[in-house]
matplotlib code that plots the C-alpha trace (Angstrom):
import matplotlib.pyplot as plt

x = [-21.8, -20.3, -18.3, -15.5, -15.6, -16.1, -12.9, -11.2, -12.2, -11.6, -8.1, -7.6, -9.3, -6.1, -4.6, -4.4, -6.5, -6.4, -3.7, -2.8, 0.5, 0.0, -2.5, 0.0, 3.3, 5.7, 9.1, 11.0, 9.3, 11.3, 14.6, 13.9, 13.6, 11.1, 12.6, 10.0, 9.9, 7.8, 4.4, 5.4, 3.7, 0.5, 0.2, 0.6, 3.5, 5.2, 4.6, 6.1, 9.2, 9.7, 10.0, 11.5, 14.4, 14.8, 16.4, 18.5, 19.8, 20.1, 21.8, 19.8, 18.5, 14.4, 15.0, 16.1, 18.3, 20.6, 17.0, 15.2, 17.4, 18.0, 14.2, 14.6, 16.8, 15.0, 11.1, 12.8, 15.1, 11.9, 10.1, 12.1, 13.9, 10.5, 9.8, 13.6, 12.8, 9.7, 11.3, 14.5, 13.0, 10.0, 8.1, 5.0, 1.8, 2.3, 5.5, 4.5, 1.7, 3.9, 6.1, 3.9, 2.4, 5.7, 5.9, 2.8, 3.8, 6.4, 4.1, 2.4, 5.0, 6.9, 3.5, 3.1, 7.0, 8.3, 5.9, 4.1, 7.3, 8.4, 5.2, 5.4, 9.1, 10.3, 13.0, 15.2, 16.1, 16.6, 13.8, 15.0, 15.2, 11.9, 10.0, 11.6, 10.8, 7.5, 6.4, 6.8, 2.9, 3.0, 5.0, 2.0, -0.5, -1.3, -1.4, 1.2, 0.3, -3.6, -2.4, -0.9, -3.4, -6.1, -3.4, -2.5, -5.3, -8.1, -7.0, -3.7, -5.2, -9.3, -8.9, -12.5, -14.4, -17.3, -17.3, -13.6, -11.6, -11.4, -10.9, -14.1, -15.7, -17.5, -19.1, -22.3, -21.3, -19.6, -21.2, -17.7, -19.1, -22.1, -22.4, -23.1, -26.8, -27.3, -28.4, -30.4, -27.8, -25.2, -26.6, -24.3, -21.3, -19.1, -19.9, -19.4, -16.7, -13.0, -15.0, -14.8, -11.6, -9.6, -11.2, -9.8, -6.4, -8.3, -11.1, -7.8, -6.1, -9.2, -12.0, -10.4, -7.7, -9.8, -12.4, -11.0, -8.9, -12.2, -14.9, -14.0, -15.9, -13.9, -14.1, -10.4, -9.9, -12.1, -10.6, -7.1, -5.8, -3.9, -0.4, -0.1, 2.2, 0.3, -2.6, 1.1, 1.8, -1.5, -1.9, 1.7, 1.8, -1.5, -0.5, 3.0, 1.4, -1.0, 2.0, 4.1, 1.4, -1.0, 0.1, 3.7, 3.2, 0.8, 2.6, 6.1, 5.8, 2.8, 0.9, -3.0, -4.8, -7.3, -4.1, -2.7, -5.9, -6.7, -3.1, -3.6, -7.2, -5.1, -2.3, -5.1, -6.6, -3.9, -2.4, -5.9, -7.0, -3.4, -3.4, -7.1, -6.8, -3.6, -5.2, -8.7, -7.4, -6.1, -8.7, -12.4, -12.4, -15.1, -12.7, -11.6, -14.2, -15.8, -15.7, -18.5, -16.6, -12.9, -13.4, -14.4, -10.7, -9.1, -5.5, -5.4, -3.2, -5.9, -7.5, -5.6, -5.2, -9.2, -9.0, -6.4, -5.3, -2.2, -1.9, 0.9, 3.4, 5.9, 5.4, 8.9, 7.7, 4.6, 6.3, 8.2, 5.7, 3.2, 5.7, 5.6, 1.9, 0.7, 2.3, -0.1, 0.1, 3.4, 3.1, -0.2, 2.5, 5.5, 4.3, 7.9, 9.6, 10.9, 8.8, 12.0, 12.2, 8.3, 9.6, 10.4, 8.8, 5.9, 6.9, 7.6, 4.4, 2.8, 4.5, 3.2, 0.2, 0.1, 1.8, -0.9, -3.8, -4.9, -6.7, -4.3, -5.8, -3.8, -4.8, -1.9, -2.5, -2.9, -5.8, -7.9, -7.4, -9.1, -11.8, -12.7, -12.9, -15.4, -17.3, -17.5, -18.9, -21.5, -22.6, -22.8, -24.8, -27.1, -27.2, -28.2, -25.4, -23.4]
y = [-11.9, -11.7, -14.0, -11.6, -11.8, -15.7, -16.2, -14.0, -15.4, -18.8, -17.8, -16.6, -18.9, -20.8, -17.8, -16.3, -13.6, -9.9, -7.9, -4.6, -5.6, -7.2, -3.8, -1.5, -2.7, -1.7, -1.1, -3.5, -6.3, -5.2, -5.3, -8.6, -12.0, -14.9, -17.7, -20.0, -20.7, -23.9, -21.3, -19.1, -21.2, -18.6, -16.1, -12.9, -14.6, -15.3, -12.2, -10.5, -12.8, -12.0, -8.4, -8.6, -10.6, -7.8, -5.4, -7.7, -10.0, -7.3, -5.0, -2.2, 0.6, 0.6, 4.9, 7.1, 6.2, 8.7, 8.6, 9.7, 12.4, 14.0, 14.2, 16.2, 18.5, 19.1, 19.7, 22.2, 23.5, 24.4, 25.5, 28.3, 28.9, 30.0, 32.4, 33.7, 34.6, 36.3, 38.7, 38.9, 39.7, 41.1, 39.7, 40.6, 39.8, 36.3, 35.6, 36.1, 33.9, 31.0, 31.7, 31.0, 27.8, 26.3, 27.1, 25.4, 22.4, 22.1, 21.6, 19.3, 17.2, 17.9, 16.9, 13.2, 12.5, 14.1, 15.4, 12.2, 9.7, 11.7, 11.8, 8.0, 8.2, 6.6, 9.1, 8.8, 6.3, 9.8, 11.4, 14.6, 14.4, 12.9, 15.5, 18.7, 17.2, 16.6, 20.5, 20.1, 19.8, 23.3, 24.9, 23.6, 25.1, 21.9, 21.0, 18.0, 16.8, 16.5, 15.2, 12.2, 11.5, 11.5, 9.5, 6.9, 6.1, 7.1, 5.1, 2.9, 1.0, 1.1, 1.1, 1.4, 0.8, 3.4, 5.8, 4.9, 5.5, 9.5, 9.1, 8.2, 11.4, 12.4, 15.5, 14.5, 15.3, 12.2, 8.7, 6.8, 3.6, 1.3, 1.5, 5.0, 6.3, 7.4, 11.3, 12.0, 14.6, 11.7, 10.3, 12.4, 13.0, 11.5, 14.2, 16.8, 15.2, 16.4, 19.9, 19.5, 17.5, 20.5, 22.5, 19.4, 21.5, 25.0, 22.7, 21.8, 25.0, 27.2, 24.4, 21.0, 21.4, 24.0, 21.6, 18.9, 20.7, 22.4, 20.6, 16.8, 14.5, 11.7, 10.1, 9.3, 13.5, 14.0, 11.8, 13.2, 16.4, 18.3, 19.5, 23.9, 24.0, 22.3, 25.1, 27.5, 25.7, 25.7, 29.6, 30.1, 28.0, 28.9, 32.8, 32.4, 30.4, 32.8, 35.7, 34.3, 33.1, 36.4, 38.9, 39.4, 39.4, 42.5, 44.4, 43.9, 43.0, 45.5, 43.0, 43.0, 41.8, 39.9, 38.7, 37.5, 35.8, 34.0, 32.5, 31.4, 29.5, 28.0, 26.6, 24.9, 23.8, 22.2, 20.6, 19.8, 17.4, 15.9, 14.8, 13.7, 11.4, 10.1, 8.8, 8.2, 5.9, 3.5, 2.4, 3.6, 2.1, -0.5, -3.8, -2.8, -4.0, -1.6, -4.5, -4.0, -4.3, -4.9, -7.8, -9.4, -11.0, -13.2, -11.3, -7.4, -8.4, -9.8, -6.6, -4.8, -6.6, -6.8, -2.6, -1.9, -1.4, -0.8, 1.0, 2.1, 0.1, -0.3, 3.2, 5.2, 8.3, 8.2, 6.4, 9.7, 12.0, 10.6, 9.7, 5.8, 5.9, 3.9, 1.1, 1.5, -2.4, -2.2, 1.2, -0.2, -3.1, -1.6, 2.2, 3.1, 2.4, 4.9, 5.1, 4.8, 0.9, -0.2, -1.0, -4.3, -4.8, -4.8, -7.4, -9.8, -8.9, -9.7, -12.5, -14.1, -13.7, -15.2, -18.4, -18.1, -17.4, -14.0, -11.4, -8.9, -6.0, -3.4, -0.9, -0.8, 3.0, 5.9, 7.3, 3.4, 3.8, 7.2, 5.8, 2.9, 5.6, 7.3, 3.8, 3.5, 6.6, 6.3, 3.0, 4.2, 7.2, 5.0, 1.9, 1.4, -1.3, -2.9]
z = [-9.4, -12.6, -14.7, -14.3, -10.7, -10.8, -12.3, -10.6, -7.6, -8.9, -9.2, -6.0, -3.9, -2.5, -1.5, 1.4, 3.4, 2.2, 3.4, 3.5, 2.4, -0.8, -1.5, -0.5, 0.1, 2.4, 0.7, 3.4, 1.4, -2.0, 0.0, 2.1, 0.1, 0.9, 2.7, 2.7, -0.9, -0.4, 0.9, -2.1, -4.8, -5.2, -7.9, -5.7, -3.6, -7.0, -8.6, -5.4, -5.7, -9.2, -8.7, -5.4, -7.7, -10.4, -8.4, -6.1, -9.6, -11.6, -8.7, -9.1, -6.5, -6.8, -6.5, -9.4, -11.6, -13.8, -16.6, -13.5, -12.3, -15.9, -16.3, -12.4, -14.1, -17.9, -16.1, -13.5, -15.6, -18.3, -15.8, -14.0, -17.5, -19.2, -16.2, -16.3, -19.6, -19.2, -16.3, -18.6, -22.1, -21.6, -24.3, -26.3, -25.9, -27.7, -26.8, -23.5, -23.9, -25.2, -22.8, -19.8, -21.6, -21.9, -18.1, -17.8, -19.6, -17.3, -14.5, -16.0, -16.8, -12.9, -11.3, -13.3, -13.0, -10.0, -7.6, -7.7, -7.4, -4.3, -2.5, -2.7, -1.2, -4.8, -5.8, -2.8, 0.0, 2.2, 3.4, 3.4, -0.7, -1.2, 0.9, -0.8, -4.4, -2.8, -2.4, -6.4, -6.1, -4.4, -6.8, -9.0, -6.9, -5.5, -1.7, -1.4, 2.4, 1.7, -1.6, 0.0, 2.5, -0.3, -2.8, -0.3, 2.1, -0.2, -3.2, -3.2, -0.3, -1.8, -5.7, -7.4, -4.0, -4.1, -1.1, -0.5, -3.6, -3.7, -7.4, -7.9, -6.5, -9.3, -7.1, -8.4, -12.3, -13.3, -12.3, -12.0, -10.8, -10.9, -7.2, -7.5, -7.8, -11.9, -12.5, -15.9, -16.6, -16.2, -19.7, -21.2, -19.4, -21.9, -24.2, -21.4, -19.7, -21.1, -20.4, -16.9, -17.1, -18.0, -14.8, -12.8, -11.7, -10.7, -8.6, -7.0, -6.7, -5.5, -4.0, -3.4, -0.8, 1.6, 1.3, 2.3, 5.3, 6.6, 5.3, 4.6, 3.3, 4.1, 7.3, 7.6, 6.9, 9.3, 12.3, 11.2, 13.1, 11.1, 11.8, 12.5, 10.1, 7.0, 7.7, 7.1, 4.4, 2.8, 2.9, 2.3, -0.7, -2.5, -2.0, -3.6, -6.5, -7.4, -7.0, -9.2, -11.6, -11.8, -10.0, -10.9, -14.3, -14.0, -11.4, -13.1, -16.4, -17.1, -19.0, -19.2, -16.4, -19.2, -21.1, -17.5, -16.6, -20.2, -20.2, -16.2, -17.5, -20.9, -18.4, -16.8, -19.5, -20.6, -16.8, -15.9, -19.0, -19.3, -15.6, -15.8, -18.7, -18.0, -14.2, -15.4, -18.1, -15.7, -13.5, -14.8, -18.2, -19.6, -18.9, -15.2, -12.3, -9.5, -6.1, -4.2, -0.9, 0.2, 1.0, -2.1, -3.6, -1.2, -1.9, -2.9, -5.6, -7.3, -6.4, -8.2, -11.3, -11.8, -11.4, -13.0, -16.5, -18.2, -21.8, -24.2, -22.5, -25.4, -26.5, -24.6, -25.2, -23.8, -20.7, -20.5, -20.4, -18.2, -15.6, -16.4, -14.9, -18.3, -16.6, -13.3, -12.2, -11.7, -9.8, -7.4, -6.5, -6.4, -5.1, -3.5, -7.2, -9.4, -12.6, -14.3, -13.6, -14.6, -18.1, -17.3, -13.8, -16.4, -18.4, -15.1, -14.3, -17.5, -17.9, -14.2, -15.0, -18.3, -16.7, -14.0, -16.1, -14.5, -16.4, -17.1, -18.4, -21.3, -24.0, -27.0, -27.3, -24.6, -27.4, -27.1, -23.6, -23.5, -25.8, -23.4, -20.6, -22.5, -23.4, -19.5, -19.0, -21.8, -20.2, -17.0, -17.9, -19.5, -17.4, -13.5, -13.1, -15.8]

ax = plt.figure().add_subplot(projection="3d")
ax.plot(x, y, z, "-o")
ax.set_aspect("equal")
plt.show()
């Protein structure tokens, strides 16, 4: 055991059992205040308290708020506006080019700020809302129902737990966790790394979401049957992606297949890194903890605190661009909040933990953050176990 883990444990050892709750929790517990404020005297039951009473003192909804909904409007509004005037102006080579970046861009930014929001129900109270802003993964060329199933039951509820967390599925090229076996070739995986970090979005596009519908790995995948209609949807989606995104260009627009095909790989370039390092930064860096089992905190917010780290907080802009995920403790508590509120959700929760003297983990920058990610893998490259 290490001294991390000893006073972590330490911490939490009046508390009470694990629960899925405190791991995920359910959104009644933002809208229904403790009562018994004399069992409430814990770290996790304080914390919850705390940011349970933001919304209700401050009168605020947890969903979007008018920031939220503007930043609906500006990543759709980019994205169907550069392909408008594609069709409309039929540009040059370059401008065409720049054109379909910008598009690209656009998805980027609609997948870490709205597609992910909606697929944990955060946008809307009404369902109806929440599941047609969730097919902004499709649009993206992303499937959004496996998405979820891999988002929510293979990590919110098993952060950093080798063989459970799906975000540690290094597909035997990246060594994510000490838990996992060490490859010679993985001595060098953080020099190769942000190579394969900008193929992340095409493994997803032409590999990841068939494998997992016929060929899981997973065995919650595997004892889930699948809707009809998702198999629809699957097809349906991935064929009108790649219309819009190859083939139209060509058969309309007359541009060069090569052209067509070099800006396609360049979007992914691009959507694949962003997404990568703006996820990997927050939970496989050198100061965050791999558990051995789930079993090992007595409350899972403890859990997520020792697996979790924060970076760039005070930095707005960089809030705005990666969909408020820089603040990913607040999102692991509070998954069915709007990004828009973890501004100060954070600072409850840093405070609370300061008060309670729990390791709260942050980088100042989004570029140290990146770094440490990089230290990680070096040292797991190198190292059987850290």
């Amino acid at each position: 055991m290490t001294p991390y883990t000893e006073a972590v444990l330490t911490l939490s050892r009046d508390t009470q059992a694990p629960d899925i709750e405190d791991l995920v929790p359910s959104e009644a517990a933002l809208q229904q205040p403790h009562s018994d404020l004399a069992a409430a005297a814990s770290f996790p039951k304080v914390l919850r308290r705390r940011l349970d009473r933001f919304f209700a003192e401050n009168k605020v909804s947890p969903k979007a708020n008018p920031m939220m909904w503007t930043k609906i409007a500006t990543g759709t509004a980019v994205l169907f506006g550069s392909w408008i005037a594609i069709y409309a102006l039929h540009p040059n080579s370059w401008a065409f080019i720049s054109l379909y970046l910008l598009g690209g861009l656009a998805q980027t930014f609609l997948l870490l700020n709205i597609a992910h929001d909606s697929n944990h129900n955060a946008i809307s109270s009404a369902p109806l809302v929440n599941k047609a802003l969730n097919y902004a993964f499709d649009l993206c060329g992303i499937n959004s129902y496996m998405w979820r199933i891999l988002h929510h039951r293979g990590h919110h509820s098993c952060i950093n737990l080798h063989g459970e967390d799906d975000a540690l599925t290094g597909r035997g090229i990246f060594r994510f966790t000490p838990h996992e076996p060490r490859a010679k070739w993985h001595r060098f995986q953080h020099i190769y790394g942000l190579l394969f970090y900008a193929m992340f979005s095409l493994d997803y596009v032409f590999v990841r979401d068939f494998e997992a519908f016929f060929f899981p790995k997973h065995d919650y995948i595997k004892r889930t049957r699948h809707p009809l209609r998702e198999y629809v949807i699957l097809f349906a989606s991935k064929a009108f992606y790649l219309t819009y995104m190859l083939v139209l260009p060509v058969v309309l627009l007359h541009m060069p297949v090569l052209q067509v095909l070099g800006a396609f790989l360049l979007v992914h370039l691009v959507v694949g890194l962003s997404v990568s390092l703006v996820f990997q930064t927050t939970h496989t860096v050198d100061t965050t903890y791999f558990p051995a089992e789930r079993g090992e905190f007595d409350n899972g917010v403890y859990h997520i605190f020792a697996t979790t780290a924060d970076y760039a907080t005070d930095n707005p802009v960089v809030s705005w661009l990666t969909g408020g995920l820089n603040h990913h403790i607040a999102h692991h508590l509070c998954p069915f909040v709007c990004h828009t509120h973890y501004a100060p959700l954070t600072r409850i929760v840093k405070e609370t933990a300061a008060e309670f003297g729990v390791p709260y983990r942050q980088h100042p920058t989004m570029s140290r953050a990146i770094v440490r990610h990089l230290i990680l893998l070096k040292q797991l490259g190198n190292q059987d176990s850290l």
